[in-house]
N, C-alpha and C positions, 0 to 999 in steps of 0.2 A: 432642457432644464436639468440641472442639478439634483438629487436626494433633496439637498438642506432647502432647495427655494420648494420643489414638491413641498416638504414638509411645511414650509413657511405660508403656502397656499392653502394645505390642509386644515394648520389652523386657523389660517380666517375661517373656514367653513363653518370650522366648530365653533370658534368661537362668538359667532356672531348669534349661532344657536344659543347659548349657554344666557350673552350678555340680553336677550333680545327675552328670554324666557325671565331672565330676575329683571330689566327692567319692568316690563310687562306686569310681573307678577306684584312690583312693588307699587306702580302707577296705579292698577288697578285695585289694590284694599285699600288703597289709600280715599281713594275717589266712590269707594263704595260705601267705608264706612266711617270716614272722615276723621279718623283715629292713628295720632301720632306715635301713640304707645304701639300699636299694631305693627306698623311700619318700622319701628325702633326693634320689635321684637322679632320680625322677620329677618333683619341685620343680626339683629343678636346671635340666632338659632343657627342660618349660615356660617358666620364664623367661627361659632362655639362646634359645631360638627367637622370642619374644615380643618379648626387646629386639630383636633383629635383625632382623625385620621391620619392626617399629613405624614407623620410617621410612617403608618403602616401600607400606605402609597408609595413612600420609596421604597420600601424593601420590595414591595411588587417589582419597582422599575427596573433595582437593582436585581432579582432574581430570576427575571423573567426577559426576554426579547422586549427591548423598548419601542420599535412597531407595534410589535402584537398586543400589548400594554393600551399602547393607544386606540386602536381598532377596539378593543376591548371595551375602553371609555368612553367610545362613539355607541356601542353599542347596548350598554348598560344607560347609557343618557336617554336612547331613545327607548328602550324596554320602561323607565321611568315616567315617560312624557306619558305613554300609550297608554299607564296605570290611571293619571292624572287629567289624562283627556276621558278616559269612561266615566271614573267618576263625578268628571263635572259634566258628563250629558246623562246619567242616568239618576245622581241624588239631587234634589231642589233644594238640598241648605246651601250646595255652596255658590251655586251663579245668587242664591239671596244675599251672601255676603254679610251674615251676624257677626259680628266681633267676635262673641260670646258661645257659637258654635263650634263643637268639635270638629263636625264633618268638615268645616273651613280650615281649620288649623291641620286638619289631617292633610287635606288638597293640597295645603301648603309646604308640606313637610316631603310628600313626594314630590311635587313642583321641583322645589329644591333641593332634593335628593339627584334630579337629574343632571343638575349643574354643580353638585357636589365631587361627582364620579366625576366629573370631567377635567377636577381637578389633577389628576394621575396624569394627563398630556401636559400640564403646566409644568411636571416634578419631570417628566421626562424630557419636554424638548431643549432645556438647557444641558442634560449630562451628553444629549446629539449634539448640542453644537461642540463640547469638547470633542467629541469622536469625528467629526466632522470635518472643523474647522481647525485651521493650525495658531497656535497659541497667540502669536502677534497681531489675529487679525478678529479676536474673536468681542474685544469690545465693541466694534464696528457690526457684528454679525447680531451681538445683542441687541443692537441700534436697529439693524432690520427687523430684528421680531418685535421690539416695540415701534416699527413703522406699521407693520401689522395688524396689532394690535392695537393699534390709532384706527386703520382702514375699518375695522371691527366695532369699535365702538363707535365710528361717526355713522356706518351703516345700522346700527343698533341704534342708536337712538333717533334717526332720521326716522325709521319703520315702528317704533316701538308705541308711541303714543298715538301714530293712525292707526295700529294695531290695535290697541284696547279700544279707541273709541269706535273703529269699525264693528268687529268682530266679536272685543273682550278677549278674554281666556282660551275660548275656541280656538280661533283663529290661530292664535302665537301657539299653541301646543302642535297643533295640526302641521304649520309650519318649521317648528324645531324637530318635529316626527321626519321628516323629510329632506330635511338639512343634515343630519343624525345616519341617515342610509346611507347620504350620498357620501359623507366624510369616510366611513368604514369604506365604504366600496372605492373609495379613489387612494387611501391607504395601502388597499393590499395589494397594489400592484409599484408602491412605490418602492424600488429596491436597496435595502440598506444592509451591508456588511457589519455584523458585530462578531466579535470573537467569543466562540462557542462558550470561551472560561470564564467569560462576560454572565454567561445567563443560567451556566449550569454551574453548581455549586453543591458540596454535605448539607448546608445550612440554608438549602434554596424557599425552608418554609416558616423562614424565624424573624421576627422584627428586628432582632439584637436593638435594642435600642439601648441597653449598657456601652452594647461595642461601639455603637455609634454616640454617645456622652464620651466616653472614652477620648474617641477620635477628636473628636471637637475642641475638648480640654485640652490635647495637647500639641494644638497646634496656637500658639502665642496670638492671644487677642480676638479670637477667633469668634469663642461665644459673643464677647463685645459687642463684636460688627453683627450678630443678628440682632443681640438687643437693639445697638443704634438704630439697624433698620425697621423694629420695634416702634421707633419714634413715629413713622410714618402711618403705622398701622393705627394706633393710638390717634391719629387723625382722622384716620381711615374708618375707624368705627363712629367718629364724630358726623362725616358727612354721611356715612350710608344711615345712620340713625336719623339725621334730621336735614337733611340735603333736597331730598323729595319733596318733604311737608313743606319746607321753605319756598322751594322754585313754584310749588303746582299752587300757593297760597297768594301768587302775584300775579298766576297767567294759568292759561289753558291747558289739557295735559295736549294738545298736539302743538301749540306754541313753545311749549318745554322741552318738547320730543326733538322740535325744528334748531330750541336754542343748544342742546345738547351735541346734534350733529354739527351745528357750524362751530363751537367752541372742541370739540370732537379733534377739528382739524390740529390742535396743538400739540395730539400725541402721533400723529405723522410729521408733522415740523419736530417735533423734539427726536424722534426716532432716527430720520434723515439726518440731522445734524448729527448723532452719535456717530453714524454709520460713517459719515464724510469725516468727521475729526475724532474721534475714538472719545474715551474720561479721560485724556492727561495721566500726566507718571504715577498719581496716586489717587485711583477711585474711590478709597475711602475717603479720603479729604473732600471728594466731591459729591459722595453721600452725604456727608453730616453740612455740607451747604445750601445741598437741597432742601434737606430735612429743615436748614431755617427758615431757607425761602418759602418753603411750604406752610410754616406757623404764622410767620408774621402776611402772608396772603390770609391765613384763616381769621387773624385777629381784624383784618383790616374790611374785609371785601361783604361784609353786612352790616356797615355802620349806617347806613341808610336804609331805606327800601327803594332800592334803583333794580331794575332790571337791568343795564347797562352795567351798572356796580358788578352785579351777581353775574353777569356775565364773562367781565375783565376776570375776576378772582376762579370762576369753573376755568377759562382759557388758562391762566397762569398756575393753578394746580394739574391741572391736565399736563402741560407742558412738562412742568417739573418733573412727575412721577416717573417717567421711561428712563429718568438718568437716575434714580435713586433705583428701581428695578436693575439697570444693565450692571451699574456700580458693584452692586453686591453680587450678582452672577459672576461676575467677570472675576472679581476676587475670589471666590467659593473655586474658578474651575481652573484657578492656576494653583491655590495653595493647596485643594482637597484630592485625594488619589481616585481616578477616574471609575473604579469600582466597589466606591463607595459614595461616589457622589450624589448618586439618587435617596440613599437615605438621611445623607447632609441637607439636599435641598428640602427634603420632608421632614426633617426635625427643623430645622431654620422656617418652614413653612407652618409648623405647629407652634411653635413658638413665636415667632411674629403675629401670628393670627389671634393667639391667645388672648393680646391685649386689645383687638377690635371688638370683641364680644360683651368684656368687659365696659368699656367704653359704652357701645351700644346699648346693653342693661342696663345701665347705667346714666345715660344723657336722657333716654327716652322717656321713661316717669319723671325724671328730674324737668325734663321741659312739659309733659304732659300736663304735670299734678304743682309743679311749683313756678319755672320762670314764664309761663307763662300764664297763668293766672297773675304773676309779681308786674310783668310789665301791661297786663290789661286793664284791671281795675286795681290792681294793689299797690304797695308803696314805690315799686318800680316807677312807674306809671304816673305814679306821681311827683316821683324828685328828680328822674331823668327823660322825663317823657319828651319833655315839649323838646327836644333834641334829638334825642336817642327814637323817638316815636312811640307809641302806643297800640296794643292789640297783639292777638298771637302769634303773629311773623317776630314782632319786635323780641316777644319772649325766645323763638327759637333763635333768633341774630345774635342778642345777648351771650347764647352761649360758646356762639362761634367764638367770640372774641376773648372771652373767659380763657377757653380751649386754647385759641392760637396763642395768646401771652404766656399762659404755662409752659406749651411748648417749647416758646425762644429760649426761654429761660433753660429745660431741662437741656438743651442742643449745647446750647455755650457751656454748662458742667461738662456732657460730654467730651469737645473738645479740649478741655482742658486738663484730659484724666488721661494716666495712665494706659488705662487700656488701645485709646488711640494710637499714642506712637506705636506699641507692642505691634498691632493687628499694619498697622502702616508699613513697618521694619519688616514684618512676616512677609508682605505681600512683597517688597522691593528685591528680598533676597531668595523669592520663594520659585521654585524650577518647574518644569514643564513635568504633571501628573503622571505614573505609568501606566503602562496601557494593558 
């Protein structure tokens, strides 16, 4: 084997760890205290920490050995778990699961601090496939890590809801505690060449986040393409807000867990397909296509209450996402100079994230305290029910479709501005990064 497939193994390890600990942790308040706003706010908190470091993650990756970085995040994930597993075997507020308790939200906040940190291998493994991989083959190579990435999440949600309902919280910490050793320890012995000039720098302990606004600015179109890819996230905070509450409000959470791994399978089929036919002459063109196939799925795929429904629309966004992810990699690691790419992917990673949070904050009162009180007994309920359905699923569907039609709309302005041809032109005429 390879470095890059090592690495590519690696992070399934971890990432299965990571994926397997937030579904877990999101399945399980949900199911304890039957609170949408909880679950909306748990998304919130994630993404809202996530963009805000995102930054200060690349300058890690950039200043530091992007190995040692990751071992690093393996092991910091699991110093987090070990926090989180004592305090839920030694305080009794939090296996009770109050809304309202602190000791819960604290549980939470480390829970998720460990899958926080982990983000630093996400900000790293794309500036390795630049180092890596040679420039014409590196869409394809994206395509692998979002095969992976599929293998991850369909093992994730396959384990995740016999996880809670076996064991609970216990159990998934105990198992991300040990998933977490083995990634670090199979890391250090993977051997990866970086050039010394790569990790050692005057300025090895600074965010520059000027110098990197800078950069960004002036390369034509550039910021653009992370808003556009923005667009996705602004979904992104749509389903992780109300996506749960929706599936576990029609079926079982180990029915949920089962429907998740076999719809799972659309981010290894999307992944594979990248990797055998690359994005075409111009992956921005096929970001912002995703980005609509992706709204007009969200508008569509809760107009009933079908399981089936909800299961086509999870398959077809699943799918989607790995090509709106490689699209914008791919572009980032031809036009962006390779040592400074880690704090590109971390500024484009704070900034795309930013608008999940928002989102998030933002749907989840809104379905808690309005649509869905509107489509149960209130007017909702009454002028579009007998079609649309009645009760609190139908409040949280409502606003799927709300969502996705916004979307289509904002993707076609996209397309039709400015900034597209610019970031399009950049990429066409745009040369191999120095090294």
């Amino acid at each position: 084997m390879q470095p890059f497939h090592h690495l590519l193994v690696n992070n399934l390890v971890q990432n299965v760890t990571n994926f397997t600990v937030w579904f877990a942790l999101t399945f399980w308040t949900f199911l304890e205290t039957r609170s949408v706003f909880a679950t909306g706010m748990i998304a919130g908190i994630y993404l809202m920490l996530t963009a805000a470091l995102g930054i200060w993650f690349g300058s890690l990756v950039d200043h530091h050995g992007k190995r040692a970085m990751m071992i690093a995040s393996s092991l910091a994930s699991c110093l987090f778990y070990i926090l989180a597993l004592t305090g839920y075997a030694i305080i009794p507020a939090i296996p009770a699961a109050d809304a309202a308790s602190p000791a819960l939200w604290l549980f939470i906040l480390i829970s998720m601090a460990g899958m926080i940190v982990g983000n630093i291998r996400m900000i790293a493994l794309p500036t390795l496939v630049t180092l890596l991989v040679p420039e014409d083959r590196r869409d394809k190579a994206n395509g692998l890590v979002g095969v992976v990435s599929g293998i991850g999440f369909l093992t994730t949600s396959a384990i995740s809801g016999f996880l809670v309902a076996w064991g609970g919280m216990a159990a998934t910490l105990a198992l991300a505690i040990g998933l977490s050793i083995l990634a670090a320890l199979h890391l250090s012995f993977v051997p990866i060449e970086e050039a010394r000039e790569t990790v050692e720098r005057p300025e090895s302990h600074r965010v520059d986040l000027a110098g990197t606004f800078r950069l960004v600015l002036a390369i034509p179109g550039l910021f653009a393409l992370i808003l556009f890819t923005s667009f996705n996230n602004l979904l992104g905070g749509v389903f992780m807000a109300l996506l749960d509450a929706y599936g576990l409000s029609l079926m079982k959470v180990e029915q949920w867990g089962l429907m998740w791994a076999a719809t799972s399978s659309a981010f290894i089929l999307s992944g594979a397909l990248i990797a055998r036919t690359g994005l075409g002459a111009n992956p921005i063109r096929t970001l912002l296509f995703v980005c609509l196939a992706e709204w007009i799925v969200a508008a569509l795929f809760t107009v009933q209450s079908s399981i089936p429904l909800l299961a086509i629309g999870c398959f077809l966004w699943l799918f989607l996402g790995p090509y709106a992810e490689a699209a914008e990699q791919t572009a980032l690691q031809k036009v962006v100079p390779y040592e400074r790419q880690g704090r590109v992917f971390g500024f484009a990673q704070s900034v795309e994230l930013a608008a999940s949070p928002l989102t998030a904050f933002l749907i989840a009162p809104l379905a808690q305290f309005v649509f869905i009180p509107f489509m149960t007994d209130g007017v909702g309920a009454a002028t579009i029910g007998d079609w649309f359905g009645r009760g609190p699923e139908r409040g949280i569907a409502l606003l799927f479709t709300i969502a996705g039609l916004l979307g289509v709309v904002l993707t076609i302005i996209a397309f039709r501005s400015r900034s597209y041809r610019l970031i399009s032109a950049a990429y066409a005429r745009g040369t191999e990064p120095p090294r």
